[in-house]
C-alpha atoms as one frame of an Amber mdcrd trajectory, in Angstrom:
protein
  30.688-107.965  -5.279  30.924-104.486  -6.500  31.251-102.195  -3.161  29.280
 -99.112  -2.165  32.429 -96.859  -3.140  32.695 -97.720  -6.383  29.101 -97.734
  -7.052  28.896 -94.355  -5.531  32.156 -92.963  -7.427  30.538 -94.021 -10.582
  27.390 -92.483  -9.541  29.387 -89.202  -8.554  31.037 -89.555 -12.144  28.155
 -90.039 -13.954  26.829 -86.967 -12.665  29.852 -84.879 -12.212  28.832 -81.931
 -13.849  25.930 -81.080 -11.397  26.780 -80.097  -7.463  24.924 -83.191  -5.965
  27.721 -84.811  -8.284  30.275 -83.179  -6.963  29.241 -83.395  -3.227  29.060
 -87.117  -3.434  32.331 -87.523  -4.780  34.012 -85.113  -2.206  32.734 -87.505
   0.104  33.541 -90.754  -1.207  36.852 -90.311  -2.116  37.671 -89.306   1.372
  40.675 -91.688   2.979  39.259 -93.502   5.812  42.750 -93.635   7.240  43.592
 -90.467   6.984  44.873 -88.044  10.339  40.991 -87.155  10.879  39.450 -90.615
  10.932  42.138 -91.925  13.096  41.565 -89.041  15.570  38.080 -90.302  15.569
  39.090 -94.060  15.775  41.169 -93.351  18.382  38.704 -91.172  20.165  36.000
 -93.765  19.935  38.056 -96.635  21.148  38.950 -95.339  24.407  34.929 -95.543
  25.386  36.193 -99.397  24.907  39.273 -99.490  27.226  38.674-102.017  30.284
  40.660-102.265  33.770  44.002-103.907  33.605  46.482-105.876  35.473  49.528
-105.327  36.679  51.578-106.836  34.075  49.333-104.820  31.313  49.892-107.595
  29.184  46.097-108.753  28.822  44.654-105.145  28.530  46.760-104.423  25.664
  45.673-107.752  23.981  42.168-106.887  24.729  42.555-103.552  23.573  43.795
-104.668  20.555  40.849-107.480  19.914  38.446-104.439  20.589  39.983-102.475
  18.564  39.864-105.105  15.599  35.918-106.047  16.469  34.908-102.285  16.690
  36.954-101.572  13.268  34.744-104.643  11.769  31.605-103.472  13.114  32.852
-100.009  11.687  32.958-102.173   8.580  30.119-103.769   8.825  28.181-100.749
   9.375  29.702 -98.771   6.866  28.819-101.881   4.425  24.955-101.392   5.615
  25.379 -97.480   5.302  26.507 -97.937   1.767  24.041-100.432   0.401  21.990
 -97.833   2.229  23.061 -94.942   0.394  22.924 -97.229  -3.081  19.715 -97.668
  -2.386  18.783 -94.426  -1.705  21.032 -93.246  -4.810  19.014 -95.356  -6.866
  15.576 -93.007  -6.240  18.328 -90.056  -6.711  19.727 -91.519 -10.436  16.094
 -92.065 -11.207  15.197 -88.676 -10.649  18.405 -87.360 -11.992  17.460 -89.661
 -15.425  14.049 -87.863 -15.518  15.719 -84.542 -15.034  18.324 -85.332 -17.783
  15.224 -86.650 -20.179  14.018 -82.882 -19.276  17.387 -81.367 -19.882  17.577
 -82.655 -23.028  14.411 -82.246 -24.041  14.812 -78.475 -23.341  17.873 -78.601
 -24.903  16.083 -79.483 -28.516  13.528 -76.957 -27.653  16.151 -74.472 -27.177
  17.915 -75.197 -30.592  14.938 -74.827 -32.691  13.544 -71.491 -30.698  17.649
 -70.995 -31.606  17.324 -71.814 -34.793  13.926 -69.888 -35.614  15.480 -66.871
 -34.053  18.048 -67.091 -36.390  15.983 -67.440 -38.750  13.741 -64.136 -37.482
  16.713 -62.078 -37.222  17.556 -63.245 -40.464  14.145 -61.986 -41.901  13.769
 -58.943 -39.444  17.225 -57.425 -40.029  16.327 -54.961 -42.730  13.295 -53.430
 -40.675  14.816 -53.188 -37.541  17.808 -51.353 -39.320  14.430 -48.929 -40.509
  13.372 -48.898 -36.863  16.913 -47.490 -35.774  16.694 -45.195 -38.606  13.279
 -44.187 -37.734  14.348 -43.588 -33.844  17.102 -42.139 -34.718  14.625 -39.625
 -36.744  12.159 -39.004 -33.846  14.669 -38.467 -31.943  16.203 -35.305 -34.413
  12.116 -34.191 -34.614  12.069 -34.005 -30.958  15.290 -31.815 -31.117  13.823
 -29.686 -33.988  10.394 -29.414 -31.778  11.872 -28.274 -29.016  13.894 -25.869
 -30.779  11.279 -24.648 -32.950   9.001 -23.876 -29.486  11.918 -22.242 -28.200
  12.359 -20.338 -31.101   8.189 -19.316 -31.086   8.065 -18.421 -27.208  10.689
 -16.072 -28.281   9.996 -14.786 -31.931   6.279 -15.069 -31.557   3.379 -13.818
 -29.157   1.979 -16.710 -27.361  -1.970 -17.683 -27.588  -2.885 -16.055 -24.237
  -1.711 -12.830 -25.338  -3.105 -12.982 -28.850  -6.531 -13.855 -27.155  -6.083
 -10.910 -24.530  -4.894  -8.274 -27.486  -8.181  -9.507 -29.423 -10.452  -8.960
 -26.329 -12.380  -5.965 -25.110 -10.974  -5.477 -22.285  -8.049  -3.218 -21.670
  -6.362  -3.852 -18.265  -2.581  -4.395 -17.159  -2.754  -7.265 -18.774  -3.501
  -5.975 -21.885  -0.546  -3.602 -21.479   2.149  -6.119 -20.588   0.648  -7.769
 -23.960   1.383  -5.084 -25.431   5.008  -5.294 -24.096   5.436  -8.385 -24.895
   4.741  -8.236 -28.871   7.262  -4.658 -28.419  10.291  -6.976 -27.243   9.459
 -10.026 -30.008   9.618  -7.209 -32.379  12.857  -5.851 -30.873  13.839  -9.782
 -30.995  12.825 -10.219 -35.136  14.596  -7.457 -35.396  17.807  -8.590 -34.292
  17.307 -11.902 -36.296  16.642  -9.893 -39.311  20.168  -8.050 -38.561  21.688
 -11.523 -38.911  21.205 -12.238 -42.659  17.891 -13.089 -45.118  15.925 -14.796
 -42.868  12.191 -15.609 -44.575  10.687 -16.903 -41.218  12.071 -13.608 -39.998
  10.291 -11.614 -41.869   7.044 -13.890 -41.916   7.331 -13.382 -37.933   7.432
  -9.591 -38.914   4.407  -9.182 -40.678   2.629 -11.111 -38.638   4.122  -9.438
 -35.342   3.032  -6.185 -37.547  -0.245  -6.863 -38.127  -1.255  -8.197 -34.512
   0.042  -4.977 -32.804  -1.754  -2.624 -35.456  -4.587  -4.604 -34.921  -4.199
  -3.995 -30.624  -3.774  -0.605 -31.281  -6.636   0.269 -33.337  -8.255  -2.042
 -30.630  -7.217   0.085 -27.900  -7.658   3.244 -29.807 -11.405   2.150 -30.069
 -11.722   1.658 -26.100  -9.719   5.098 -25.328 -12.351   6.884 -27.630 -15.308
   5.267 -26.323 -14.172   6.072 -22.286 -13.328  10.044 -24.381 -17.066  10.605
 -24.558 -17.803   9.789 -20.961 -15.149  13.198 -20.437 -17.864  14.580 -21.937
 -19.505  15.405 -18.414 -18.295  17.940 -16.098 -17.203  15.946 -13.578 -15.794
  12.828 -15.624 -13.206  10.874 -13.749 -10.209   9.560 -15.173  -9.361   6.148
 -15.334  -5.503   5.114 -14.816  -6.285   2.464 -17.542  -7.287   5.636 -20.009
  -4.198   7.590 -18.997  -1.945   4.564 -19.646  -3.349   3.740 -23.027  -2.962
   7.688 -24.111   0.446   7.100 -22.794   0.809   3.673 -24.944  -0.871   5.466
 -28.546   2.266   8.176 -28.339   4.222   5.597 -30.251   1.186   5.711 -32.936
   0.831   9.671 -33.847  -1.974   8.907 -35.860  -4.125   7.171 -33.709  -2.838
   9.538 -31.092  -4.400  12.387 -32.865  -7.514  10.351 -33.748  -7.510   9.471
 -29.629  -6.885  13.504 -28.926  -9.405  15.051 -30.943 -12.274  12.897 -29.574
 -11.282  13.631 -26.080 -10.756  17.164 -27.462 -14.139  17.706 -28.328 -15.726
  15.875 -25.575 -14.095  18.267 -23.088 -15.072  21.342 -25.688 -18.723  20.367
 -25.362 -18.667  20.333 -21.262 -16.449  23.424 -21.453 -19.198  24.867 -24.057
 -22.030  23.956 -21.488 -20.677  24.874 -18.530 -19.307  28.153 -19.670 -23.186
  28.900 -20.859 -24.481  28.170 -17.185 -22.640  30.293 -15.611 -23.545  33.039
 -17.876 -27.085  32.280 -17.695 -27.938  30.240 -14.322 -25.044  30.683 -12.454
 -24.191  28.139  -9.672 -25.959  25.863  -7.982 -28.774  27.189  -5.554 -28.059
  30.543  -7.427 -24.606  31.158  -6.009 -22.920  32.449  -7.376 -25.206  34.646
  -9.340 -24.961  34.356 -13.055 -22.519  36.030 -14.974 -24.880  38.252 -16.987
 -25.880  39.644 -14.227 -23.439  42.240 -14.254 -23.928  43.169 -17.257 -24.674
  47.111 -16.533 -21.062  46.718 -14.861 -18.465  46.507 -17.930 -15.544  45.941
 -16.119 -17.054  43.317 -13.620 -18.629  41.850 -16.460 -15.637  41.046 -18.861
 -13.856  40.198 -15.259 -15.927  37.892 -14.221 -15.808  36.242 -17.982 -12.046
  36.066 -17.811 -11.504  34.974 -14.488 -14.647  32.004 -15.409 -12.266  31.140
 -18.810  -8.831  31.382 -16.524  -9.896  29.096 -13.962 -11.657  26.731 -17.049
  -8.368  26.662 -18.165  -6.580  25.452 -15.262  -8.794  22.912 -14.621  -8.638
  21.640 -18.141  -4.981  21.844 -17.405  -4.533  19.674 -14.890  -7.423  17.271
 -16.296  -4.905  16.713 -19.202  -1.827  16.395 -17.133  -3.662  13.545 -15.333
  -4.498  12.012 -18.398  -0.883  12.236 -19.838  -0.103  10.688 -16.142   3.735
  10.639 -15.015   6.320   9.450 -17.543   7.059   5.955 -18.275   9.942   4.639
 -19.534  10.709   4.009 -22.842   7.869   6.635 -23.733   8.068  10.263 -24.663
   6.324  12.835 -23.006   4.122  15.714 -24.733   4.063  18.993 -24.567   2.911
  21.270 -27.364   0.182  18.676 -28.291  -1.292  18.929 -24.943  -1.514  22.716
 -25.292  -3.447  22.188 -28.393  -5.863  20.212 -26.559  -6.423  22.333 -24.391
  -6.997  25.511 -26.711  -9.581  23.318 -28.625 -11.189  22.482 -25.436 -11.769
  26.299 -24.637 -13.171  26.873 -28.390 -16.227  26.854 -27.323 -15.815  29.568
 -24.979 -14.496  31.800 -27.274 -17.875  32.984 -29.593 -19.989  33.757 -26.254
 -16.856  35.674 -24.766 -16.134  37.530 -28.143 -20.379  38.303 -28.283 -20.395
  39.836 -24.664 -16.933  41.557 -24.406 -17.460  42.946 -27.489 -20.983  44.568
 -26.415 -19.463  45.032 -23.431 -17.138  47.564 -25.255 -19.223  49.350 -27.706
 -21.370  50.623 -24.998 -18.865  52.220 -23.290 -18.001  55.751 -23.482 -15.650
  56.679 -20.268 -12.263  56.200 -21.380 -11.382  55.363 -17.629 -13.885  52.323
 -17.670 -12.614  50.872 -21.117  -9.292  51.472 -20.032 -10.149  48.838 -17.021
 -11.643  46.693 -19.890  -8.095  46.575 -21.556  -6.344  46.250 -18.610  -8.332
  43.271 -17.888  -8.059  41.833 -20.989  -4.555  42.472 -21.275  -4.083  40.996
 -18.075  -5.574  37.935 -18.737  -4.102  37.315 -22.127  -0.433  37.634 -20.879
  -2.093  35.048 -18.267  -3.643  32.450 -21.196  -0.051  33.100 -23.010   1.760
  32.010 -19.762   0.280  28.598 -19.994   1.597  28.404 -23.502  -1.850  27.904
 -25.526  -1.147  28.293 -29.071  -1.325  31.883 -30.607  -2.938  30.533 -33.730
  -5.642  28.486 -31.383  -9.396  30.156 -31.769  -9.357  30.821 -28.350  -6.103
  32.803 -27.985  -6.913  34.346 -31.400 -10.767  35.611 -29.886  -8.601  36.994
 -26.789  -6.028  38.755 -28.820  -8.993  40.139 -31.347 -10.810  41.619 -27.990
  -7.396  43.490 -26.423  -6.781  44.860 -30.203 -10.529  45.978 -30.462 -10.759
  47.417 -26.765  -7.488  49.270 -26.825  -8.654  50.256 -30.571 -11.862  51.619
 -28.868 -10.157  53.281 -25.731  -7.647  55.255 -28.058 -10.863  56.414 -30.691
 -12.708  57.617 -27.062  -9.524  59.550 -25.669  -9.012  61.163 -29.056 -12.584
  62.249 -29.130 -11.978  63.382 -26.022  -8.966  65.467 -26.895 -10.874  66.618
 -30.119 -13.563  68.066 -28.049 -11.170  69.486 -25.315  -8.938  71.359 -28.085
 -12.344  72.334 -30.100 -13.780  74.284 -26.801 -10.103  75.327 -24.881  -8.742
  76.576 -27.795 -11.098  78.399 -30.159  -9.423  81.579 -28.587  -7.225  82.628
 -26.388  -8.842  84.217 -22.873  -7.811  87.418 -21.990  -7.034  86.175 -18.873
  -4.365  83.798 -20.555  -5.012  81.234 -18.484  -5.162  77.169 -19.051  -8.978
  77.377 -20.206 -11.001  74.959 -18.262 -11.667  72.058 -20.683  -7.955  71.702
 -20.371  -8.526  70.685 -16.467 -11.160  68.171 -17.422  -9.112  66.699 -20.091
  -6.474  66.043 -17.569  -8.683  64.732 -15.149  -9.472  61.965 -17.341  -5.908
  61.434 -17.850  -5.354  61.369 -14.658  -7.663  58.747 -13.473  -6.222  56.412
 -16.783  -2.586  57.024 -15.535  -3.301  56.176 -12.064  -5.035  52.933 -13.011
  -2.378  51.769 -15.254   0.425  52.554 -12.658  -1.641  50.774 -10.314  -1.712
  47.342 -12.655   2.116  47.424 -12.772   5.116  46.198 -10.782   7.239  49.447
  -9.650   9.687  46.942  -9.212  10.112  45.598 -13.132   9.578  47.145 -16.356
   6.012  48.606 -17.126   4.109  45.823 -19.124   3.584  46.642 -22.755  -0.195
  46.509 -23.587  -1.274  42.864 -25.584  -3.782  44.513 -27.801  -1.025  47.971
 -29.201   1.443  49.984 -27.917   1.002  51.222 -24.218  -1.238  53.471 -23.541
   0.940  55.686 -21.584   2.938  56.453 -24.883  -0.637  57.638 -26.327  -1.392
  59.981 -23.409   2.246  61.345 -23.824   1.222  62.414 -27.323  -1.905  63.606
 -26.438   0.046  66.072 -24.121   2.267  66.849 -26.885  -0.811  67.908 -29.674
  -2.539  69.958 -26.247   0.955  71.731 -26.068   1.061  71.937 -30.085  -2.790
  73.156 -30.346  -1.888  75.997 -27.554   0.855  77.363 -29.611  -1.291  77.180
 -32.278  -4.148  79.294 -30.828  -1.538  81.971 -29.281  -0.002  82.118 -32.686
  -3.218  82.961 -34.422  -4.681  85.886 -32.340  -2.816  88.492 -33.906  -4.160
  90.438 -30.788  -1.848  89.132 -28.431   1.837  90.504 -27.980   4.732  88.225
 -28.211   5.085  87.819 -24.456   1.606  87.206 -23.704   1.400  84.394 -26.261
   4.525  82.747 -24.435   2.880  83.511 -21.172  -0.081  81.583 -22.715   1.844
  78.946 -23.013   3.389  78.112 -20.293   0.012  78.605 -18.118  -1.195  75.893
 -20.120   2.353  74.008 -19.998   2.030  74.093 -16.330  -0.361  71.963 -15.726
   0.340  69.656 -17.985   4.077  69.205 -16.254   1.876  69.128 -12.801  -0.359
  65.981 -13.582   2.576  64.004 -15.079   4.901  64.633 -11.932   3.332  61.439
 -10.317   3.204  58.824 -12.972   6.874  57.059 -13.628   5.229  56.021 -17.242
   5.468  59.960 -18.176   9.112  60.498 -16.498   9.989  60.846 -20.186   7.782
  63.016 -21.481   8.435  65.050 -18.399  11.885  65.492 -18.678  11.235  66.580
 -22.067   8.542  68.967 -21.465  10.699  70.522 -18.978  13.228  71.165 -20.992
  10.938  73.010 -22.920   9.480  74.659 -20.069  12.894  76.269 -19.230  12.976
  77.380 -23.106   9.691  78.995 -22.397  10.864  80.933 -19.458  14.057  81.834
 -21.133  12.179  83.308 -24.233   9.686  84.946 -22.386  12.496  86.371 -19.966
  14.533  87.714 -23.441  10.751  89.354 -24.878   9.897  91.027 -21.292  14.029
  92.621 -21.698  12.757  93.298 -24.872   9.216  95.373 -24.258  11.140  97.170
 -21.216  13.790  98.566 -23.017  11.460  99.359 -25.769   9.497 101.339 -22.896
  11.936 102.864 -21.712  12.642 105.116 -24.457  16.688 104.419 -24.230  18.857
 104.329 -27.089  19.827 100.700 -26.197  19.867  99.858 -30.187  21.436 103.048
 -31.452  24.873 102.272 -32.837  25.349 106.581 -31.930  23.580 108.464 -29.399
  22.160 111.707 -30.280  23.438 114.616 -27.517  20.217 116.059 -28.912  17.673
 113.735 -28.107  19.734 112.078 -25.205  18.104 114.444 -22.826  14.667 113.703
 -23.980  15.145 110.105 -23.502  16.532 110.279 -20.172  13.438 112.231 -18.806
  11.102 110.099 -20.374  13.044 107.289 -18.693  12.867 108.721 -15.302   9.194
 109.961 -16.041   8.325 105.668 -16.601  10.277 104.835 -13.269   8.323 106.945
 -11.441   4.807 106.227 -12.529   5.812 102.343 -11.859   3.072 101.085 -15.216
   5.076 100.782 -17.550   8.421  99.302 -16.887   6.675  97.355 -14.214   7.852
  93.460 -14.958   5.941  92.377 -12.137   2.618  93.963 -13.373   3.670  91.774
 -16.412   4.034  88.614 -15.579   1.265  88.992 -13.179  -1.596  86.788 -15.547
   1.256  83.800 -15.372  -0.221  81.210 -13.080   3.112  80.035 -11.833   3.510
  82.616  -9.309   6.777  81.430  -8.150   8.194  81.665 -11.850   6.191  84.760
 -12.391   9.186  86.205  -9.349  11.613  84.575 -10.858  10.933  85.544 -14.199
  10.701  89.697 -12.992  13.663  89.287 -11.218  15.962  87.756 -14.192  14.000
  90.498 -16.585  15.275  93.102 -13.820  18.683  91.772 -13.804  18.814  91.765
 -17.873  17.494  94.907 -17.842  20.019  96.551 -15.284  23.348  95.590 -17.110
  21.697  96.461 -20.395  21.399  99.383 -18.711  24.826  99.735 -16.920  26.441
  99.215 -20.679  24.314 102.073 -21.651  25.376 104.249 -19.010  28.805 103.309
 -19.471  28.583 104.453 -23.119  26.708 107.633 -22.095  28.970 108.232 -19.611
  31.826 108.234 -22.335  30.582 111.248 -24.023  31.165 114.637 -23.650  27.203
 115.683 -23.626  27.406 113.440 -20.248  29.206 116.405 -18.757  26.223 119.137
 -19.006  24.094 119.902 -15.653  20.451 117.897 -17.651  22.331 114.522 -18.782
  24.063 114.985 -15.258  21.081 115.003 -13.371  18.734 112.845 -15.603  21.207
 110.555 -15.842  20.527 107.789 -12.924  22.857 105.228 -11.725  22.767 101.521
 -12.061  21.975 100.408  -8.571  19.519 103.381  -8.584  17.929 101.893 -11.659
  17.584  98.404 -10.267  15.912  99.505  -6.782  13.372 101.675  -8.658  12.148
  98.530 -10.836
């Protein structure tokens, strides 16, 4: 009979390789007298041990005939467990043959799935070798992609910006747009530095042509907000100031931006400039300009001061549009003063028309000389703000001073014409300055005053705009009254030599006297009073003259005659002692100078006295001096000079 063990080991063998296999045999093979069961055995059987005697001998015979039935019934009952276990390892072997059945019918499964993958590799080698190829390729295009967007985001303008340049409307935006095609330029530009690069330049050109086409865009917005300048009281928009700022790259289209804004701001100019002339301000105040018209020098004032403060304010309308600087763009200057001269065109034709009138009907020269003060004034004023020379405005302005100080030079040399025509037709008898003279001067007067008056004592005198100063053209007017008076004494053959000089200086005199005050005739002055002393001298050296003549003296004999010396000397003393004739006093008595009129007697008295002391020392050398009538004719020096 084949025991449990061995039907188990075989089982266990049979199915080594699984773990039930395993387990089964673990178990089996297991020694049942091995240190473990007998610790068991031995365990169990002493539950069996009984009471003994006292000899012991039956207990251990007992214990040893229990220990023999229990190892029996151990046997037994193992024998039952294992036909037990075969039994139940007979369900297990049947289930383990189904499961092998399975196994290997899997297992042929398996080898022909094996065998048609073989087969599909076999036959799909070539195309996945494509499909590596092919990933490997999409894999280099997504490289190249994302290069190539890198390489547009920052060598191209992006869509956004391309679709805000092309719109209408111009905002901060727009500008950083605008920005943003400068620096993808500035980018191109460095790739074009790098060698021939043809998407370079296709970048270029198209870079080109979308900024030129922004520009001209933004050039048509800045001239369309130009004509709403057109108003007097036209805001400005920050947005217009920045794109004026932005078209300074783009001189053309700056200049096509600057004359529409140009002559937007001419036409308000134009229209306001005519109000005020004709309607004034609002609710009549102030009153209009022509108004004044019967005033001259109001009138052009008023005009001026209108175009002055015009010009200020289209000053600082342009400085608002050019804005502060920003960086990166240059800042104008001269251009902006051209704008603003063609903005005041249209105030120059009215202002010419008026002034102009303005001038012809004056006559005073005092009153046009306030006209060309004024418009002298004002032009050094319009210069200041550096408006163009060549400018229409500047050029109207500059055409006025030339044509009112033209007019107030024509009206003081009709004036002197007329003065010398009725002073000097003839000399009075009187000798004095003949009154036109006075009137003349009064004139001159009033002109001087005003034009020291419009100048800084402090500085320089200001030269006139429109020709030289006028204070040069009163100085030769002095000089030709001075030149005509010498003139007029030298033709009446009537007068003596003394009396002409006399002449003269009475009409000298005056002349000196109204320049004293003015600083812009300290020149002529100090010239004229040079010549002044010349006069005095001269007429001091013809007064010796006509006294020694009178006195009947041999002052010019190179001899004296003992015959006639006695004759002389009484007529001599006979002259002292009437007091007419050698009377210097009496002579000098029609200058109007009184002060030089002593001073000349007493230098002619002086002269006279040592011409007269050399004469009496010559007489005195001769022998006729000795006789009783040269002795008592003959009068001494001092004697001399206290009679005269």
């Amino acid at each position: 009979m084949v025991s449990a063990n061995s039907v188990v080991v075989a089982v266990a063998d049979k199915r080594a390789p699984g773990m039930l296999g395993r387990r089964a045999q673990q178990i089996v093979q297991q020694p049942l007298d091995g240190p473990e069961v007998r610790s068991a055995l031995e365990a169990l059987a002493s539950c069996y041990n009984t009471p003994s005697d006292s000899t012991g001998v039956d207990s251990d015979l007992n214990g040893l005939a229990r220990h023999r039935d229990v190892r029996g019934d151990m046997q037994v009952r193992g024998s039952q467990m294992d036909a037990e276990f075969v039994l139940a390892l007979g369900a297990v072997e049947a289930a383990f043959a189904g499961l092998e059945r399975s196994v290997d019918e899997l297992d042929g499964q398996c080898s022909a799935l094996r065998t048609q993958v073989n087969t599909a590799l076999r036959t799909t080698a070539a195309a996945a070798e494509q499909a590596g190829a092919l990933a490997d390729e999409r894999r280099e295009l997504s490289t190249r992609l994302s290069l190539a967007s890198d390489f547009l985001s920052r060598f191209s303008l992006a869509e956004s910006d391309a679709e805000r340049l092309s719109g209408s409307v111009v905002d901060s935006a727009y500008f950083a747009a605008l920005d943003r095609v400068a620096a993808t330029r500035a980018e191109c530009q460095k790739l074009l530095g790098v060698g021939t690069q043809t998407a370079a330049h296709e970048l270029m050109r198209e870079l080109s042509a979308q900024e030129d086409a922004a520009y001209a865009a933004l050039l048509r917005w800045v001239m369309a907000k130009a004509r709403d300048l057109a108003s007097d009281s036209a805001p400005v928009e920050p947005q217009l100031r920045h794109a004026l700022r932005r078209l300074h790259a783009h001189p053309a289209l700056l200049d096509a931006a600057a004359t529409e804004i140009a002559r937007a701001r001419r036409e308000a100019v134009g229209r306001s400039f005519v109000a005020a002339l004709v309607r004034g301000g609002a609710g009549g105040t102030p009153r209009p300009i022509d108004a004044h018209a019967g005033d001259a020098p109001r009138y052009v004032g008023d005009m001026l001061a209108w175009a002055h403060q015009a010009c200020a304010e289209e000053g600082e309308l342009l400085d608002a549009l050019q804005g502060p600087p920003v960086q990166g763009l240059p800042v104008q200057g001269q251009a902006d003063r051209g704008l603003l001269a063609v903005a005041l065109e249209a105030v120059a034709r009215p202002l010419e028309l008026r002034v102009a009138q303005a001038v012809a009907e004056t006559r005073a020269p005092a009153v046009l000389f306030r006209i060309d003060s004024l418009l002298s004034f004002y032009a050094t004023l319009f210069a200041a703000v550096r408006l163009p020379a060549d400018s229409a405005f500047m050029a109207t302005v500059h055409g006025l001073c030339s044509s009112a100080h033209a007019r107030l030079l024509s009206a003081l040399d009709a004036l002197l014409l007329d003065a010398v025509a009725a002073a000097f037709d003839r000399v009075p008898p009187t000798l004095d300055a003949p009154p036109p003279l006075a009137a003349l001067l009064a004139v001159v007067d009033d002109i001087l005053r005003l034009h020291e008056d419009s100048i800084d004592q402090l500085s320089e005198p200001q030269s006139t705009v429109g020709g030289a100063p006028v204070a040069d053209h009163i100085a030769r007017m002095l000089d030709r009254l001075r030149t005509e008076a010498h003139a007029a004494a030298a033709d009446d053959t009537a007068l003596r030599a003394y009396e002409r000089t006399i002449f003269e200086l009475n009409v000298l005199a005056p002349l000196l006297d109204h320049a004293v005050p003015f600083a812009s005739l300290a020149c002529w002055h100090s010239a004229q009073e040079a010549s002044h002393t010349h006069l005095a001298d001269t007429l001091c050296r013809q007064l010796v003259q006509l006294v020694k003549e009178k006195s009947h003296l041999p002052f010019e004999d190179a001899e004296i005659q003992a015959d006639t010396l006695v004759d002389c000397l009484a007529r001599f003393n006979h002259c002292l002692k009437s007091a007419s004739d050698l009377d210097v006093a009496r002579l000098v008595a029609r200058l109007a100078d009184h002060a030089l009129a002593r001073t000349i007697a007493h230098r002619v008295t002086q002269m006279f006295v040592e011409e007269y002391a050399q004469l009496y020392a010559r007489i005195s050398s001769l022998d006729e001096s000795k006789s009783p009538a040269v002795t008592a004719l003959l009068l001494m020096p001092d004697t001399v000079a206290t009679l005269l």
